[in-house]
BABA-192347 format. One record per atom (N, C-alpha, C): chain; x, y, z; residue number from 1; atom name. Coordinates in steps of 0.2 Angstrom, whole numbers, plus 5000, padded with zeros to 4 digits. Layout:
<pts>
+----+------+------+------+-----+----+
! ch !    u !    v !    w !   i ! at !
+----+------+------+------+-----+----+
!  A !    X !    Y !    Z ! NUM ! CA !
...
+----+------+------+------+-----+----+
</pts>
This chain:
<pts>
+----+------+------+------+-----+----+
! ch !    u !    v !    w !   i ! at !
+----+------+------+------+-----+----+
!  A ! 5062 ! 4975 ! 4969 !   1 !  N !
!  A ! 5056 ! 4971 ! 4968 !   1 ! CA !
!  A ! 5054 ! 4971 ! 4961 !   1 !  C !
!  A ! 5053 ! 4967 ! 4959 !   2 !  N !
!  A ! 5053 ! 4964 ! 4949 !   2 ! CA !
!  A ! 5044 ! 4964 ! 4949 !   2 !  C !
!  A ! 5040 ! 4959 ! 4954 !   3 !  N !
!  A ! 5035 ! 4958 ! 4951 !   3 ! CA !
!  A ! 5030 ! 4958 ! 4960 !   3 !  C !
!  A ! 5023 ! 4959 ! 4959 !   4 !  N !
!  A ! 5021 ! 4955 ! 4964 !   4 ! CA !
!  A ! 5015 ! 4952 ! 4962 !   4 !  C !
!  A ! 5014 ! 4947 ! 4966 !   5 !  N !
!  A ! 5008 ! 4942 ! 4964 !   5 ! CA !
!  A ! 5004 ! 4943 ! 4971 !   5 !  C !
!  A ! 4997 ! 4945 ! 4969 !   6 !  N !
!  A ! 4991 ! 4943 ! 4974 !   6 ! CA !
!  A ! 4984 ! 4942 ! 4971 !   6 !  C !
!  A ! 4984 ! 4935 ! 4977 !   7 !  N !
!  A ! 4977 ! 4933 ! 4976 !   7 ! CA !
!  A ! 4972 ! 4934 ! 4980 !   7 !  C !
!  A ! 4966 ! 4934 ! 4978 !   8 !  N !
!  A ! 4960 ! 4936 ! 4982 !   8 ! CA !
!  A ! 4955 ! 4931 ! 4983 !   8 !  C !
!  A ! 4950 ! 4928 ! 4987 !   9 !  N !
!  A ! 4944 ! 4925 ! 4987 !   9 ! CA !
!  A ! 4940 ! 4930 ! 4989 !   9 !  C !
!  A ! 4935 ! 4934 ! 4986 !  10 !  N !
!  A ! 4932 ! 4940 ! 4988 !  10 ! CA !
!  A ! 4924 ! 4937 ! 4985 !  10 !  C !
!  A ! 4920 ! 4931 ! 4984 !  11 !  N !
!  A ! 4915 ! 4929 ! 4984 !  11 ! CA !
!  A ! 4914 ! 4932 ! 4977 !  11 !  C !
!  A ! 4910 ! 4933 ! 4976 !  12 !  N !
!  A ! 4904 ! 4936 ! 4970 !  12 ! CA !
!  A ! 4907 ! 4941 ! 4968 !  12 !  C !
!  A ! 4909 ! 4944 ! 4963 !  13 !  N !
!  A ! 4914 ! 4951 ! 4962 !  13 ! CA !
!  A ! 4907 ! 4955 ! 4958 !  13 !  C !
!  A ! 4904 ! 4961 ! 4959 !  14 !  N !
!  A ! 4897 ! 4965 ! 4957 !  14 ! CA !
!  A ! 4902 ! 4970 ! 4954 !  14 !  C !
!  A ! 4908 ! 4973 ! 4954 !  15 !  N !
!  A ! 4912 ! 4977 ! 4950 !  15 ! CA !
!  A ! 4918 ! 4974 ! 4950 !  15 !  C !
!  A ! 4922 ! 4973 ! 4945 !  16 !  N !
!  A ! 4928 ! 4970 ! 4943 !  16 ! CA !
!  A ! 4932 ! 4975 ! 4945 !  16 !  C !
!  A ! 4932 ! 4980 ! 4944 !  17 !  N !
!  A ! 4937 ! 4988 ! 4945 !  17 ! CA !
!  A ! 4938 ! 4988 ! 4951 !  17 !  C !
!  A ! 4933 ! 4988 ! 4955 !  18 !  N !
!  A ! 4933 ! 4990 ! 4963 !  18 ! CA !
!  A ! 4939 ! 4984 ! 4966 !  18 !  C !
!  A ! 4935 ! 4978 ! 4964 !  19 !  N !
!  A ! 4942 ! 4972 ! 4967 !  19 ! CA !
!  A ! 4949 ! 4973 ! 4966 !  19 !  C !
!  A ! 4949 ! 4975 ! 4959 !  20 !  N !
!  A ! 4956 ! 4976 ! 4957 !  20 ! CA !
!  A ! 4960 ! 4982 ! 4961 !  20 !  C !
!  A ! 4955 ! 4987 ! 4960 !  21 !  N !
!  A ! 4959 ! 4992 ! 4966 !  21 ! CA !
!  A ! 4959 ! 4993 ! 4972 !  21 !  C !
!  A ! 4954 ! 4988 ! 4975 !  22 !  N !
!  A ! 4957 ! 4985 ! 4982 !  22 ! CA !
!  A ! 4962 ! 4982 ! 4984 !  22 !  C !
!  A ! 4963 ! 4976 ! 4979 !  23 !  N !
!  A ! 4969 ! 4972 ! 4978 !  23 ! CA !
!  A ! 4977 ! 4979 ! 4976 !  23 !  C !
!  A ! 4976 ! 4981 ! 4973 !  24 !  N !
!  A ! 4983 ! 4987 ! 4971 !  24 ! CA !
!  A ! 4984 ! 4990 ! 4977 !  24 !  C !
!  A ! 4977 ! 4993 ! 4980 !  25 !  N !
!  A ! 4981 ! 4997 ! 4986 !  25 ! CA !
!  A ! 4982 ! 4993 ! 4991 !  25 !  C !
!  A ! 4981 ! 4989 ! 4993 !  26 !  N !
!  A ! 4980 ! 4985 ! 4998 !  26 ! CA !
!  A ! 4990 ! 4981 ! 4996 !  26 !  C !
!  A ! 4994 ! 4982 ! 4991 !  27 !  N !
!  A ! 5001 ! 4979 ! 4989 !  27 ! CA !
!  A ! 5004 ! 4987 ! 4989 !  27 !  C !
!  A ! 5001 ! 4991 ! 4987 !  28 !  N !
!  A ! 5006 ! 4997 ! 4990 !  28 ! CA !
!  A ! 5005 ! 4999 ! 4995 !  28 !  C !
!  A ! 5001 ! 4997 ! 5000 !  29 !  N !
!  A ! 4999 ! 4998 ! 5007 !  29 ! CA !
!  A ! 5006 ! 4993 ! 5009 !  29 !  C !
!  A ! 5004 ! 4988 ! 5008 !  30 !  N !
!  A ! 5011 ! 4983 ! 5013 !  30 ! CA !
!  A ! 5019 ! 4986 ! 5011 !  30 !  C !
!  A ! 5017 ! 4984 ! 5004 !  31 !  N !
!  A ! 5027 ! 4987 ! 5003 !  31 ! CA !
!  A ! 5027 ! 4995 ! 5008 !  31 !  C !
!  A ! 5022 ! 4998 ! 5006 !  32 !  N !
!  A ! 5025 ! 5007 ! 5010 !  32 ! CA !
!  A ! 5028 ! 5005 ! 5017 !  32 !  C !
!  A ! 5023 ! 4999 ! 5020 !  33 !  N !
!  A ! 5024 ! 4997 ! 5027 !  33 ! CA !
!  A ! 5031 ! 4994 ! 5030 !  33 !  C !
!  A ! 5032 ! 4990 ! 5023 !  34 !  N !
!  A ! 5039 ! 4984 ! 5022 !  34 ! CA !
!  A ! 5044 ! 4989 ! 5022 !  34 !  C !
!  A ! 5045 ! 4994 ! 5017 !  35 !  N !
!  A ! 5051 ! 4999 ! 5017 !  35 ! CA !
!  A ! 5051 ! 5006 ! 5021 !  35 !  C !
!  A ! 5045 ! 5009 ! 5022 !  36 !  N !
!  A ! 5045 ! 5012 ! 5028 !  36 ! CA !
!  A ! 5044 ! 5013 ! 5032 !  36 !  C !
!  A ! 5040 ! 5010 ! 5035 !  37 !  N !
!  A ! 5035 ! 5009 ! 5044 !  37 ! CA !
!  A ! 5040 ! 5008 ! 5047 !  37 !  C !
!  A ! 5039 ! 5010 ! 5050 !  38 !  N !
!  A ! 5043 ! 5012 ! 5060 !  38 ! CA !
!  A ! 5040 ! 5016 ! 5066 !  38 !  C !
!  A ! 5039 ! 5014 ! 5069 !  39 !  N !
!  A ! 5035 ! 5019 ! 5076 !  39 ! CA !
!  A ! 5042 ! 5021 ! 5080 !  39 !  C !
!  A ! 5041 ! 5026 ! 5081 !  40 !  N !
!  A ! 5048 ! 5030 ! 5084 !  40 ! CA !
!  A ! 5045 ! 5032 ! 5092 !  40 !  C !
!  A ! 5048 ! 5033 ! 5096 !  41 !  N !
!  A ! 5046 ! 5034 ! 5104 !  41 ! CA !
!  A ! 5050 ! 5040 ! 5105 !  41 !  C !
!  A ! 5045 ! 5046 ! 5108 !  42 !  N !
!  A ! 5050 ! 5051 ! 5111 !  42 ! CA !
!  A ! 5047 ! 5055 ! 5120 !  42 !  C !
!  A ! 5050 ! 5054 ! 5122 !  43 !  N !
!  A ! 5046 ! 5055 ! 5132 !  43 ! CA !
!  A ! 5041 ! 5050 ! 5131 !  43 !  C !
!  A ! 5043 ! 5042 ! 5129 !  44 !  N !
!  A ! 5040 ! 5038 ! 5131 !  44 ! CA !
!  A ! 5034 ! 5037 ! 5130 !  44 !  C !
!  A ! 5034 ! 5040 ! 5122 !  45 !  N !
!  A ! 5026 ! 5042 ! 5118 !  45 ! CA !
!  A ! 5027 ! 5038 ! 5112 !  45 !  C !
!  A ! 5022 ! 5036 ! 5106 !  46 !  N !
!  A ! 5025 ! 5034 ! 5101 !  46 ! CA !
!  A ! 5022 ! 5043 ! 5098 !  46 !  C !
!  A ! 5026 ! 5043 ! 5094 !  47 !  N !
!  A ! 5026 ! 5052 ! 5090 !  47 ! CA !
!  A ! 5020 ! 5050 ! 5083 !  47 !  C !
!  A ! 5021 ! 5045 ! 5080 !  48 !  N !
!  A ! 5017 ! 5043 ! 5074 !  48 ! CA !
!  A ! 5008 ! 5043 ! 5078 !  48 !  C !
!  A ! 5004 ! 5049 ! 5075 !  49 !  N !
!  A ! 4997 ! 5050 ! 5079 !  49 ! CA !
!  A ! 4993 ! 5048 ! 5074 !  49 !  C !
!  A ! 4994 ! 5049 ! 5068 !  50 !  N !
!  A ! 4988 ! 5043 ! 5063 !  50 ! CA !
!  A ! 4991 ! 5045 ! 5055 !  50 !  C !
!  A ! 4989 ! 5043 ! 5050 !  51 !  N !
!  A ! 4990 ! 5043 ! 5044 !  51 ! CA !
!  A ! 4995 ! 5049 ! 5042 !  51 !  C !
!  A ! 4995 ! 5056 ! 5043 !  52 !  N !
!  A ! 4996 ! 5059 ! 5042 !  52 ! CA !
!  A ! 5005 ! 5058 ! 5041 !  52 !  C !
!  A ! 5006 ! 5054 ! 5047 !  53 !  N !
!  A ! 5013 ! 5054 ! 5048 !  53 ! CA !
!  A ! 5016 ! 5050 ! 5045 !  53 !  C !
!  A ! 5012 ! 5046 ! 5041 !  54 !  N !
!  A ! 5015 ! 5037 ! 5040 !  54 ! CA !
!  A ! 5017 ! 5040 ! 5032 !  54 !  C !
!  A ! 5024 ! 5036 ! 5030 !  55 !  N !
!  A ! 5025 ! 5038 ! 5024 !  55 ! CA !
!  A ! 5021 ! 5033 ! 5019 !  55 !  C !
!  A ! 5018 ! 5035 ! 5014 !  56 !  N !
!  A ! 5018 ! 5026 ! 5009 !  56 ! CA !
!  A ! 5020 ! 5029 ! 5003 !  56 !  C !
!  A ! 5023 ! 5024 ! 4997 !  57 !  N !
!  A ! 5024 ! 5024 ! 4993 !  57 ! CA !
!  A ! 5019 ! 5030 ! 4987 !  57 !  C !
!  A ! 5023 ! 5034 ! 4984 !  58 !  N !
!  A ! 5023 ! 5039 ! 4981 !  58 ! CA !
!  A ! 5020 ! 5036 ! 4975 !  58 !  C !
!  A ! 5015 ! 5038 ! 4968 !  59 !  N !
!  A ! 5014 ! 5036 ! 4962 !  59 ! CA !
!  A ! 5022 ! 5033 ! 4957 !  59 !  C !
!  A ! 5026 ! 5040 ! 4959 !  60 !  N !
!  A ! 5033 ! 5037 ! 4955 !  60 ! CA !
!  A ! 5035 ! 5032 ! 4956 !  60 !  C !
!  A ! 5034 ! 5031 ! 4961 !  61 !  N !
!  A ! 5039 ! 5025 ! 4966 !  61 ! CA !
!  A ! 5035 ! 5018 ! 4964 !  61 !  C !
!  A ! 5030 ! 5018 ! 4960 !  62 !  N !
!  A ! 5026 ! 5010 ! 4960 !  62 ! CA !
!  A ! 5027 ! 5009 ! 4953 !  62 !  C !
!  A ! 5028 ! 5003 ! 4952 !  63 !  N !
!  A ! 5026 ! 4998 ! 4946 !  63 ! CA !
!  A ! 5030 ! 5002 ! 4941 !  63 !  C !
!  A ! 5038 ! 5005 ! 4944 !  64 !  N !
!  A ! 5042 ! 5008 ! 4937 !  64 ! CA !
!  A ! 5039 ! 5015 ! 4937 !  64 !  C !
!  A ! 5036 ! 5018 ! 4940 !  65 !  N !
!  A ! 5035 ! 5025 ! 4937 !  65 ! CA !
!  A ! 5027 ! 5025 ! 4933 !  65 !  C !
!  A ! 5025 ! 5019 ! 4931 !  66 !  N !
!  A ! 5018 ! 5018 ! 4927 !  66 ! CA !
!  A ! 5012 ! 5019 ! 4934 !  66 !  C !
!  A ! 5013 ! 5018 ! 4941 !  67 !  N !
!  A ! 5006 ! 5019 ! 4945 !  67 ! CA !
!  A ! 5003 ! 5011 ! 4944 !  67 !  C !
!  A ! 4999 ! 5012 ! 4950 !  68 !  N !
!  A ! 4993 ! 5005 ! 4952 !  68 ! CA !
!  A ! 4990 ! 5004 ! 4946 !  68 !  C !
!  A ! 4987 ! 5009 ! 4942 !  69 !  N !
!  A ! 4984 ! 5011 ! 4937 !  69 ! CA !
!  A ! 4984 ! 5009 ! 4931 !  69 !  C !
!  A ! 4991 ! 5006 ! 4930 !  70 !  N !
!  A ! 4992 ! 5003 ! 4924 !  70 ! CA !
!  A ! 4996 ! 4996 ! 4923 !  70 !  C !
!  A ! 4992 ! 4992 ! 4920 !  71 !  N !
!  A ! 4995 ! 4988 ! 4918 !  71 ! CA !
!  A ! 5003 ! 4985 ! 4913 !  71 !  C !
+----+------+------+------+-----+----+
</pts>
């Protein structure tokens, strides 16, 4: 993946910062989901029991190694 593009309609913005980093994690929330989400079943259970288990993307791993953080 080269680039990603996201839009928002978030009404009135009172911190411009805040938006922005709603918008960042909110694209490395999906991609983590896109490349590694899976619920796995075992005795007819799903094994994944909340956050802890769920992989997402690592700092290194976004935007080349630069993080949400940077432009």
């Amino acid at each position: 993946m080269r680039k990603v593009v996201c839009a928002v309609d978030c009404g009135p913005v009172v911190n411009p910062d805040t938006v922005r980093a709603q918008m960042q994690s909110g694209i490395v929330y999906g991609i983590s989901g896109a490349l590694y989400g899976e619920i796995t079943l075992k005795g007819g259970r799903v094994e994944q029991t909340n956050f802890g288990d769920y992989r997402v993307l690592r700092i290194h791993e976004d935007a080349g190694g630069r993080g949400p953080h940077r432009q």
